[in-house]
C-alpha positions as CSV (number, residue, x, y, z in Angstrom):
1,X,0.0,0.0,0.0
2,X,1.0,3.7,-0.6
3,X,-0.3,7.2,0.4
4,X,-0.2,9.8,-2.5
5,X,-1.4,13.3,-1.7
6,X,-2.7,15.2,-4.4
7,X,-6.2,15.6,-6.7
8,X,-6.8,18.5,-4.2
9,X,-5.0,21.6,-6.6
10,X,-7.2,24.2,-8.7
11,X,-4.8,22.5,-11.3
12,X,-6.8,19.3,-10.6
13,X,-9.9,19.2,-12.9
14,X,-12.9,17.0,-13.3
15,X,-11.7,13.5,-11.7
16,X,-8.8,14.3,-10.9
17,X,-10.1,16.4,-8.5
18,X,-12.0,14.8,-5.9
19,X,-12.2,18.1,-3.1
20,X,-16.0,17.9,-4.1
21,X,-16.3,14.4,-5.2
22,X,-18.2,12.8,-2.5
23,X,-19.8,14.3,1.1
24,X,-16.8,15.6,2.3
25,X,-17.5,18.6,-0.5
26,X,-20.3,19.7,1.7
27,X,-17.8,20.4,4.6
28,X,-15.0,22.2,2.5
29,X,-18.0,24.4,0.8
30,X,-18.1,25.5,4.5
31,X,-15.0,26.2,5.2
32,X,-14.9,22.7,7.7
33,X,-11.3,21.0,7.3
34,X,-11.5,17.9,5.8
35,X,-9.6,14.7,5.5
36,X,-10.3,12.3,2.5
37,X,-8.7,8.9,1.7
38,X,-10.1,6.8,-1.1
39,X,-9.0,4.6,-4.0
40,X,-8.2,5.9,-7.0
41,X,-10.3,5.0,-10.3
42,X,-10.7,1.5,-11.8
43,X,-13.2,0.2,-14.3
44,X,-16.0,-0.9,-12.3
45,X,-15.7,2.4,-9.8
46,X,-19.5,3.2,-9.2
47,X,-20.8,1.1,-11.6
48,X,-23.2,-2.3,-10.8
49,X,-19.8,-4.1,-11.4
50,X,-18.2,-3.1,-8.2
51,X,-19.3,-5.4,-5.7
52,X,-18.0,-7.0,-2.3
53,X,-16.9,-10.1,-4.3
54,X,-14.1,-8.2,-6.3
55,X,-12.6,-6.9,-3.2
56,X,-9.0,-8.1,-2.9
57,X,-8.9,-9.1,0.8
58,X,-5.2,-8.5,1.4
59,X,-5.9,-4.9,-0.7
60,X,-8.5,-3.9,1.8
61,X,-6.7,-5.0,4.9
62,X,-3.6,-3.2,4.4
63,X,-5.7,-0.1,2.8
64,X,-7.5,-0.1,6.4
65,X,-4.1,-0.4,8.0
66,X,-3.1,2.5,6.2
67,X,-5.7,5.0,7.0
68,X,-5.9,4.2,10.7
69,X,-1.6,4.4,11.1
70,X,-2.3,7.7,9.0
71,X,-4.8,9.0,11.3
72,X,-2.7,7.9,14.7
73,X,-0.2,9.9,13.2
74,X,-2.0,13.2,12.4
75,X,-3.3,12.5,15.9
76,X,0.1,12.7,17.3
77,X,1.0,15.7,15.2
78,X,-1.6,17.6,16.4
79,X,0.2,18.6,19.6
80,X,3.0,19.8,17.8
């Protein structure tokens, strides 16, 4: 797994900017800081396709992993 920062840039236009992709756009319209991790695009992204089954169990585990070591360290950065 990997973290990439980015699709967040007035440079980033139509999917490749996801600041008001999904209900997080509703918070940064207000002016709420926001924190957004997702996948990037793949052929059956929000299409009937993408079900449970094609879920790569090793892919989600360490995706999970990820977010919640990214979090715990935001949340130690926070006192800095």
């Amino acid at each position: 797994m990997s973290l990439a920062f980015g699709k967040d840039t007035p440079q980033d236009e139509g999917e490749n900017n996801w600041v008001d992709a999904s209900d997080h756009g509703a918070f940064h319209a207000a002016g709420v800081p926001f924190l957004y991790l997702g996948v990037d695009y793949h052929p059956d992204y929000h299409r009937p396709s993408d079900d449970f089954e094609r879920i790569t169990p090793s892919v989600f585990a360490g995706s999970a992993a990820l977010a919640i070591d990214s979090f715990r360290a935001l949340d130690r950065a926070l006192d800095r």
